[in-house]
VEXDREN-2710 file (C-alpha; in Angstrom, 1 decimal):
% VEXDREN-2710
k/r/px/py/pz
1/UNK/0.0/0.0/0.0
2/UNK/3.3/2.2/1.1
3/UNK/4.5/1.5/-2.5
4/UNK/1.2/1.8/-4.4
5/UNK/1.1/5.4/-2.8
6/UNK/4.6/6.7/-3.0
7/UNK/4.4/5.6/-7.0
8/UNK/1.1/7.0/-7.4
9/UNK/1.8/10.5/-5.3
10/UNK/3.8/12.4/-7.5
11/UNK/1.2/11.4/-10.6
12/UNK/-1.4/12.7/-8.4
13/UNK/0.0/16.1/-8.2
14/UNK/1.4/16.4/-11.3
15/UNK/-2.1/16.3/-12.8
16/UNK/-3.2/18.8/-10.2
17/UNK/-0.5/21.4/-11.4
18/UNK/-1.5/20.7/-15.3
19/UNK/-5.0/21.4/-14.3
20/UNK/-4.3/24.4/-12.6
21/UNK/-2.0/25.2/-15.2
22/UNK/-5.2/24.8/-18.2
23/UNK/-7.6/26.5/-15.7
24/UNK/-5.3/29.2/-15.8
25/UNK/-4.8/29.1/-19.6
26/UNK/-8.8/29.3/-20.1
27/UNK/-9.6/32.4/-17.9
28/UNK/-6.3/34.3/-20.1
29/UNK/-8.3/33.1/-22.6
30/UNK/-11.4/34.5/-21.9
31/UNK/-9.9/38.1/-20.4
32/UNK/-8.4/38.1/-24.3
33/UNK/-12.3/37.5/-25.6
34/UNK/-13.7/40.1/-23.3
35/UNK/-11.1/42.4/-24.2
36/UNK/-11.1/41.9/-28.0
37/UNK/-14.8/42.1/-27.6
38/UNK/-14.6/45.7/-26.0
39/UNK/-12.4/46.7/-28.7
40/UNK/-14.3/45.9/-31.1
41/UNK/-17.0/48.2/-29.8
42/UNK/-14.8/50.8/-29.1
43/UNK/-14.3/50.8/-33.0
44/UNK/-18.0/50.5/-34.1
45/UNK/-18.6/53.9/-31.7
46/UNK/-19.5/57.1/-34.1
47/UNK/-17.6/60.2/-33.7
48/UNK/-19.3/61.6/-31.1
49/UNK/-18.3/58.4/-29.1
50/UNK/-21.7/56.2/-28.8
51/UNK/-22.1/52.8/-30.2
52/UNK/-25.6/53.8/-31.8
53/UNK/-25.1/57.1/-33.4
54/UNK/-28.1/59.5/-33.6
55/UNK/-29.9/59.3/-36.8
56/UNK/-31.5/63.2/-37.2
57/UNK/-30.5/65.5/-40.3
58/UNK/-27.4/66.9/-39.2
59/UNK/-28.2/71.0/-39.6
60/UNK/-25.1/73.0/-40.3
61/UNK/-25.8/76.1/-38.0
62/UNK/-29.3/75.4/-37.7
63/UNK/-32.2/76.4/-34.6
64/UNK/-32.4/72.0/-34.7
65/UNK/-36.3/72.5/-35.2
66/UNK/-38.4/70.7/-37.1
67/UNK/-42.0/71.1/-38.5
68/UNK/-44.0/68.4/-40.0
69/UNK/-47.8/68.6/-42.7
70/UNK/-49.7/65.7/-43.3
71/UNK/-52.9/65.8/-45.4
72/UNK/-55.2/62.7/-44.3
73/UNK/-58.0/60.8/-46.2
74/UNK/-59.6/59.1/-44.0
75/UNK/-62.8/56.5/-43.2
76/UNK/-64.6/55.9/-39.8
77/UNK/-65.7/52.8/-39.0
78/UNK/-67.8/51.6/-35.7
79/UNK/-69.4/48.5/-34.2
80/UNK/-73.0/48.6/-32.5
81/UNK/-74.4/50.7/-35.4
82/UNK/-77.2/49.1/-36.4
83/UNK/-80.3/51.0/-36.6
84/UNK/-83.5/48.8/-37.9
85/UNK/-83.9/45.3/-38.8
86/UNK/-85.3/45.7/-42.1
87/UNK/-87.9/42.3/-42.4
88/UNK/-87.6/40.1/-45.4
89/UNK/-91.3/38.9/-45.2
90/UNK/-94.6/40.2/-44.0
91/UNK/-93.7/40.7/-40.3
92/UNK/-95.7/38.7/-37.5
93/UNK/-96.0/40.8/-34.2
94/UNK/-94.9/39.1/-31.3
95/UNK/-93.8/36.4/-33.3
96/UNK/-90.6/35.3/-35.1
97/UNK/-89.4/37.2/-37.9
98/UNK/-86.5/37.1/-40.4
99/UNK/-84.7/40.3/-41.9
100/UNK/-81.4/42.1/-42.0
101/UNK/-79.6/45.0/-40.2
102/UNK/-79.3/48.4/-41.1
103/UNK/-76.4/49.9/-40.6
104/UNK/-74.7/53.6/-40.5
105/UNK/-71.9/53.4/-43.5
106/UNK/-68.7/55.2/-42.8
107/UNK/-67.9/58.0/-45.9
108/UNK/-64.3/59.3/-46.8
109/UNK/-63.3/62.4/-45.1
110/UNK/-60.2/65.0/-45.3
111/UNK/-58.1/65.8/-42.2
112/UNK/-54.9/67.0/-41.4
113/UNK/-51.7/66.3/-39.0
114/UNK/-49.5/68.9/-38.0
115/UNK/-45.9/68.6/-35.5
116/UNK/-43.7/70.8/-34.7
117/UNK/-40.6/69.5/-32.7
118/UNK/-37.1/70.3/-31.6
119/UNK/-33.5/68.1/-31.9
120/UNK/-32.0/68.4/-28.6
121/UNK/-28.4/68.5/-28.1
122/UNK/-28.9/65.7/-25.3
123/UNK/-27.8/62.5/-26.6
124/UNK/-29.9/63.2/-30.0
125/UNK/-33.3/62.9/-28.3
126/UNK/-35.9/65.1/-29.9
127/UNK/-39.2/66.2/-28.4
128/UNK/-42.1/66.8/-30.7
129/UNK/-45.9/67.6/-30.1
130/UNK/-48.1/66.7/-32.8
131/UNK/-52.1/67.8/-33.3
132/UNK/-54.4/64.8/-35.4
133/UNK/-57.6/66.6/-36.7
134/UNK/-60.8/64.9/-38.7
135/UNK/-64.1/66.5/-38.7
136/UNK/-66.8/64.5/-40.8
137/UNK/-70.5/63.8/-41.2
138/UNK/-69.3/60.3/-42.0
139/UNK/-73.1/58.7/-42.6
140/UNK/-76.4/58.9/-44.4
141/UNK/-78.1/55.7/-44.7
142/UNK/-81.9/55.5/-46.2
143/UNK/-84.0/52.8/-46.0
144/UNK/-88.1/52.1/-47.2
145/UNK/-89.4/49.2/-46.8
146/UNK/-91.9/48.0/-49.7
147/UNK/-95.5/49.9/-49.2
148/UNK/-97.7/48.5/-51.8
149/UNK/-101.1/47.4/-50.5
150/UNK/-100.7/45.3/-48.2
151/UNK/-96.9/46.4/-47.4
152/UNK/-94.3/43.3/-47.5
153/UNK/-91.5/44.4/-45.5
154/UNK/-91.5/46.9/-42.8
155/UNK/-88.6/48.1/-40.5
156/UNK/-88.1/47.0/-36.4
157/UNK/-86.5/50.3/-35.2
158/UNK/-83.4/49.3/-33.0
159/UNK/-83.6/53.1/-30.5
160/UNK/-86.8/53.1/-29.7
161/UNK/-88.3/53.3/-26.2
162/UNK/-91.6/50.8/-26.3
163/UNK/-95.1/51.6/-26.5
164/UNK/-97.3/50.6/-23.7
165/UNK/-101.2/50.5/-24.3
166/UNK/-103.8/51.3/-21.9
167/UNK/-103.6/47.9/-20.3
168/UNK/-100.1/47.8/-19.7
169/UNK/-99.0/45.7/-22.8
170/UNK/-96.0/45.8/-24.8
171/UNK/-96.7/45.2/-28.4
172/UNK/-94.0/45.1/-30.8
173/UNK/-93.1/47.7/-32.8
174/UNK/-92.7/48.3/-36.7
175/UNK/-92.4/51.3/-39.1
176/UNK/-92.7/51.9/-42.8
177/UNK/-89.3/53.7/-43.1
178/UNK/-86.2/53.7/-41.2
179/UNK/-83.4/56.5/-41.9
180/UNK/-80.4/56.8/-40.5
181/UNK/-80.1/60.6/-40.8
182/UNK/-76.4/61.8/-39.7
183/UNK/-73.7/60.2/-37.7
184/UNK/-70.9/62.8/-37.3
185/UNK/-67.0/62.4/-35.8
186/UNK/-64.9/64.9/-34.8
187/UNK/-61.8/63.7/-34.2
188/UNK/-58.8/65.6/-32.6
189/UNK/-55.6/63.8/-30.8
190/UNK/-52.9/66.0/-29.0
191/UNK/-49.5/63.5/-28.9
192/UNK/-46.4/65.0/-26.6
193/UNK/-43.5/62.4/-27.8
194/UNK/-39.9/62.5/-26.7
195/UNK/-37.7/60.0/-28.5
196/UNK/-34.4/59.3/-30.1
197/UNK/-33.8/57.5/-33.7
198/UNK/-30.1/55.8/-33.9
199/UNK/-28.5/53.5/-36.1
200/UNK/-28.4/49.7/-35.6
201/UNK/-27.2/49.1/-38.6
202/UNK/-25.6/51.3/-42.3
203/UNK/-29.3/50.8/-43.2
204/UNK/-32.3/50.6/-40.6
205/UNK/-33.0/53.4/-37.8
206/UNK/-35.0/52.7/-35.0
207/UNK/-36.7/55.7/-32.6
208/UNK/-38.4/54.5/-29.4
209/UNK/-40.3/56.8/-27.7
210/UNK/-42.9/57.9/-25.0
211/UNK/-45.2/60.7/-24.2
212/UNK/-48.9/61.8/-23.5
213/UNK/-51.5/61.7/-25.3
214/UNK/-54.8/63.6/-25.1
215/UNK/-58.3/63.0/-27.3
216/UNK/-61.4/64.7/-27.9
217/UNK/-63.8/62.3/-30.0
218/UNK/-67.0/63.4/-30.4
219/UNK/-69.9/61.7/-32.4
220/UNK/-74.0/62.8/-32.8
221/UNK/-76.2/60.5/-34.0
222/UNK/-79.8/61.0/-35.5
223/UNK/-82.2/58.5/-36.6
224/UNK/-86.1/58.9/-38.1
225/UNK/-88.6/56.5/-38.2
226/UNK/-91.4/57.0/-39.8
227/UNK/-95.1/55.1/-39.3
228/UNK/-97.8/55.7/-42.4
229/UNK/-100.1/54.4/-39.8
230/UNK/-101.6/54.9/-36.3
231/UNK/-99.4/51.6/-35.4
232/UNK/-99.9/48.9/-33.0
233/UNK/-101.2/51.4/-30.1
234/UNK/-102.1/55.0/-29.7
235/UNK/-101.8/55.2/-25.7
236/UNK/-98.3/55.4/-24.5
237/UNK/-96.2/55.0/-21.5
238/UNK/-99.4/54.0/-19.3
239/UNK/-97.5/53.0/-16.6
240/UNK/-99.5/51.8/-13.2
241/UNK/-98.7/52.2/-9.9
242/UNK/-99.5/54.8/-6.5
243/UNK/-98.2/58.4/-8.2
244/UNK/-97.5/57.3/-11.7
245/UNK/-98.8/59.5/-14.2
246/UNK/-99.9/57.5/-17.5
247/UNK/-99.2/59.4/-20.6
248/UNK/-102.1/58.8/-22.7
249/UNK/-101.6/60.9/-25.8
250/UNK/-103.6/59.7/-28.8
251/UNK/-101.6/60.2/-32.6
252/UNK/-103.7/59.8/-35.3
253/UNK/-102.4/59.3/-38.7
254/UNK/-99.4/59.0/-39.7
255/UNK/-96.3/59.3/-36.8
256/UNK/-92.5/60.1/-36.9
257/UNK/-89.7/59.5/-34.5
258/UNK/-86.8/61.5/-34.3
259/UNK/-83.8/59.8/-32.3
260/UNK/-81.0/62.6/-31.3
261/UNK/-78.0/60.9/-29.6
262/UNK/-74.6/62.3/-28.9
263/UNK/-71.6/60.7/-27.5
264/UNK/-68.4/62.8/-26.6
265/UNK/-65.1/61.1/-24.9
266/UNK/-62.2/63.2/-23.6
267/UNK/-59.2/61.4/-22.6
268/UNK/-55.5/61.4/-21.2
269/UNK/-52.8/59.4/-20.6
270/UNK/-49.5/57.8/-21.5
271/UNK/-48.8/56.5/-24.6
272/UNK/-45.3/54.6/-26.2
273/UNK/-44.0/53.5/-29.5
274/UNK/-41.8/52.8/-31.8
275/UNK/-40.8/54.5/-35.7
276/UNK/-38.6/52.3/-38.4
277/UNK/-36.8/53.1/-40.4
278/UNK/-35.5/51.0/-43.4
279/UNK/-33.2/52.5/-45.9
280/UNK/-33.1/51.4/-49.6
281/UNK/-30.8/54.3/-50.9
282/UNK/-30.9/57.3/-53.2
283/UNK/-32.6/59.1/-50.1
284/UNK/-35.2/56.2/-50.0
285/UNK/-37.2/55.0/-47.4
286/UNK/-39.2/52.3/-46.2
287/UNK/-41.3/53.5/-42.6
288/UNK/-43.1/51.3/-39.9
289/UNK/-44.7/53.3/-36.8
290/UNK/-46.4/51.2/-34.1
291/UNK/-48.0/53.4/-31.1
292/UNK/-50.1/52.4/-28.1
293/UNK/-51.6/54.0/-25.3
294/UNK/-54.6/54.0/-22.6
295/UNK/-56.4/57.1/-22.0
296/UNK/-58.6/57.5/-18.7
297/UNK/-61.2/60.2/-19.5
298/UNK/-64.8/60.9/-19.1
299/UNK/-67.9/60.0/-21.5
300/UNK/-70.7/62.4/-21.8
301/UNK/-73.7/60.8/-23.5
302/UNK/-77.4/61.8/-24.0
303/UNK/-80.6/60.6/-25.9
304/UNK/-83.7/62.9/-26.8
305/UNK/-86.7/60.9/-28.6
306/UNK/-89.5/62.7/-29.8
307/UNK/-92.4/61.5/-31.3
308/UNK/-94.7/63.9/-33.7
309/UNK/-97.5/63.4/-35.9
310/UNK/-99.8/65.9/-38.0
311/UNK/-101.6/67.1/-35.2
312/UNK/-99.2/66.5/-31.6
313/UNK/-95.7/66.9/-31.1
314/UNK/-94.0/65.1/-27.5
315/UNK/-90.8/64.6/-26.6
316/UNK/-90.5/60.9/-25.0
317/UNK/-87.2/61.1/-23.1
318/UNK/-83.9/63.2/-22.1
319/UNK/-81.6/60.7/-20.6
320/UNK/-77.7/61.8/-19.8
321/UNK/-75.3/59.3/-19.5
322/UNK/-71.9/60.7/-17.8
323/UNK/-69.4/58.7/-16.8
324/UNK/-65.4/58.0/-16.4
325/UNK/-63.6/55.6/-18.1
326/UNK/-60.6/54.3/-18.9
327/UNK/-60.1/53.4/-22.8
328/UNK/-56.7/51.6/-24.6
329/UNK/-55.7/53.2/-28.0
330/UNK/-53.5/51.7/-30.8
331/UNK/-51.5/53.4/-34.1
332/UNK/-50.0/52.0/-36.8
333/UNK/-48.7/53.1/-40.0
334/UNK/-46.8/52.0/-42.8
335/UNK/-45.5/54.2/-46.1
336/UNK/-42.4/55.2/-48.3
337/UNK/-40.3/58.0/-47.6
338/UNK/-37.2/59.9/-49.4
339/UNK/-34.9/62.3/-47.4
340/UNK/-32.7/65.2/-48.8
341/UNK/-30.5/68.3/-47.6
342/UNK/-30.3/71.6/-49.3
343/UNK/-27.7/74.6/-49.3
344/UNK/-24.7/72.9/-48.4
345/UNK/-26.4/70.8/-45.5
346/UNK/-28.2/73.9/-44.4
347/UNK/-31.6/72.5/-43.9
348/UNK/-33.3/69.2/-45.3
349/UNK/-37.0/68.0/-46.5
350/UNK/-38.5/64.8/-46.4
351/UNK/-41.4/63.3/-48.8
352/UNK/-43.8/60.6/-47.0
353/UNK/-46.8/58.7/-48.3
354/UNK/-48.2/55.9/-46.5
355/UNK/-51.4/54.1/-45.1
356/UNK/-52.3/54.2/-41.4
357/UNK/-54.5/52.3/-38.7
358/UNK/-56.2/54.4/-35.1
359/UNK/-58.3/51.6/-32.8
360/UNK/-59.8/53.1/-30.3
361/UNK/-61.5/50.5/-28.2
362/UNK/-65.3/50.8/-26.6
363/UNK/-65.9/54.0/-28.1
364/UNK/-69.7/53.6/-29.2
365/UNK/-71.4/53.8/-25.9
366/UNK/-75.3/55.0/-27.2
367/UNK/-77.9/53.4/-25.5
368/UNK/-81.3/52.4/-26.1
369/UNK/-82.8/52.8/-23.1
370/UNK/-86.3/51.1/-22.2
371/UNK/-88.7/54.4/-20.5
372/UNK/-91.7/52.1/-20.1
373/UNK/-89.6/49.1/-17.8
374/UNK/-86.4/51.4/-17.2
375/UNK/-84.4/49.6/-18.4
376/UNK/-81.1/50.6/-20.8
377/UNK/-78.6/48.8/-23.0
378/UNK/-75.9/50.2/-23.7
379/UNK/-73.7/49.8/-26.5
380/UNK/-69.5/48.9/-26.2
381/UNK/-68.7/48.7/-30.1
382/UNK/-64.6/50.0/-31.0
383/UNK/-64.0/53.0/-33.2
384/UNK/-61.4/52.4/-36.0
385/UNK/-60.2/55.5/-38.3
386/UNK/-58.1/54.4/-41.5
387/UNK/-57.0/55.9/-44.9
388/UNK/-54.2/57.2/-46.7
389/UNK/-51.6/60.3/-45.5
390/UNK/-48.8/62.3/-48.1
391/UNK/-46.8/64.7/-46.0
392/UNK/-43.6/67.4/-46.2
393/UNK/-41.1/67.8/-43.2
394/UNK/-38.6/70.2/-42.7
395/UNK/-35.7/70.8/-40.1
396/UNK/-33.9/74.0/-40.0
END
């Protein structure tokens, strides 16, 4: 055992000292790595000494402010719209019936965008505010429904508080024409962004940003429906109970009802993104631009009805509907660009046309609310604004 030891001893820690010895060897080897890794950075770094170099026009003796004009076309679209269910067959009251929806249709608008921003001399950030604007009566839908004698299709109006007979009954309601007068957005968005585009490559910039963003979205809504007859009943809103008034107003004749509905949204809050930029050459662009943000603001809704014929006028209901809310947003866009300098670098101008995306979710909050039960259904549908841009930019 002696023997087997003393033999076997000096083996022993000759293998410990050669792996000391390659232990050693591998942690020079990585210091080396590390090191040739850092110099390899060191010699990607711009001039100004930062591995991803700002990517602004470079001004000779500029102010390093920039202004920005986009014309919009633009087309609103909105879920919950529907208005009437137009019937396909001679309608059965109180019974099953078959039809289709009605719908408001969105039209193509004109708007503008306008920014005005400034190239700070902090690490080539940049701070820009930017103003959105679309006003548009986006919607006029008609409908009649087939009135020979006897009439084939009629129209179930969709806002429309029910008619209560005498007795307290609630029969179902039907009109001869259904018209979806106006549906009008006004669209403005106030984005604050502060961001910085750099390099990550000879040919593709990249800008990440945040900032606010405030909206004002406002939309007004009117509706007709019109009835060439008395209809199912001529008493309304007969209500019983201790101190309930019944409402028993007799139209004769033909009837119309005129549904006025508006629905505003003001908002604020944070919003982040980030701009893409991929180069082709010759000054040409490719651009990506994803935004999103949640707003918390406050809806202010209301709902007049009134129902006239040749010989009374009434107005059925007021209702408000105020309330906060808190609503995410989403921007995308997607175009071609091409970038040039003037004067011996003295200012430059860029050329954009593209296609772009704004989501607004559970925008559409009209109701139709129920005055005989008291009852109201309220509407959650998202509001999506798309369409075409061509815009000039300058920095000076």
């Amino acid at each position: 055992m002696n023997w087997n030891f003393k033999k076997m001893g000096p083996a022993a820690a000759a293998s410990l000292v050669a792996f000391t010895a390659v232990l050693n060897a591998a942690d020079d080897s990585q210091m080396r790595n590390l090191e040739n890794r850092v110099n390899a950075l060191e010699q990607k770094k711009g001039a100004g000494g930062m591995i991803n170099p700002p990517a602004r026009p470079v001004i000779k003796n500029g102010a390093d402010v920039f202004f920005t004009a986009e014309l919009l076309v633009l087309k609103a679209h909105e879920d919950d719209l529907a208005y009437a269910i137009e019937t396909t067959s001679a309608p059965v009251v109180n019974g099953p019936n078959t039809g289709s929806a009605q719908h408001f249709s969105g039209k193509w608008g004109v708007g503008v965008r306008l920014g005005l921003g400034y190239n700070m001399g902090h690490d080539g950030w940049d701070i820009g505010l930017y103003w959105t604007h679309y006003n548009k009566n986006v919607s006029q839908s008609n409908s009649s429904g087939d009135c020979c004698t006897p009439c084939t299709s009629f129209f179930q109006p969709v806002y429309f508080p029910k008619d209560y007979s005498a007795s307290g009954t609630a029969p179902q309601i039907f009109v001869t024409e259904a018209e979806g007068k106006k549906w009008k957005l006004s669209l403005n968005l106030l984005d604050l962004e502060l961001g910085r585009e750099f390099f990550v490559s000879k040919w593709m910039t990249v800008r990440p940003h945040i900032g606010l963003r405030s909206a004002w979205i406002q939309q007004k809504f009117k509706v007709e429906y019109e009835q060439a007859t008395a209809g199912d009943s001529t008493n309304f809103f007969a209500a019983p109970g201790t101190g309930v008034t019944a409402l028993t107003t007799t139209f004769t004749g033909a009837r119309e009802d005129l549904v006025a509905m508006k629905n505003n949204f003001w908002g604020i809050g944070l919003r982040g993104g980030l701009d893409t930029n991929w180069g082709l050459g010759c000054g040409f662009s490719i651009y990506g631009k994803l935004a999103v943000g949640i707003l918390w603001g406050h809806i202010h809704g209301n709902q007049k009805h009134t129902l006239s014929s040749t010989t009374t006028s009434l107005q059925l209901t007021n209702v408000k509907n105020n309330f906060q809310i808190c609503r995410p947003t989403a921007d995308l866009m997607l175009g071609l660009r091409w970038d040039t300098t003037f004067s011996d670098d003295s200012w430059g101008m860029g050329v954009n046309a593209g296609w772009e995306q704004h989501y607004f979710w559970g925008q559409n909050k009209t109701f139709r609310f129920d005055a005989g039960s008291g009852s109201m259904d309220e509407r959650d549908g998202d509001l999506s604004v798309s369409g075409a841009h061509v815009g000039l930019s300058f920095d000076f």
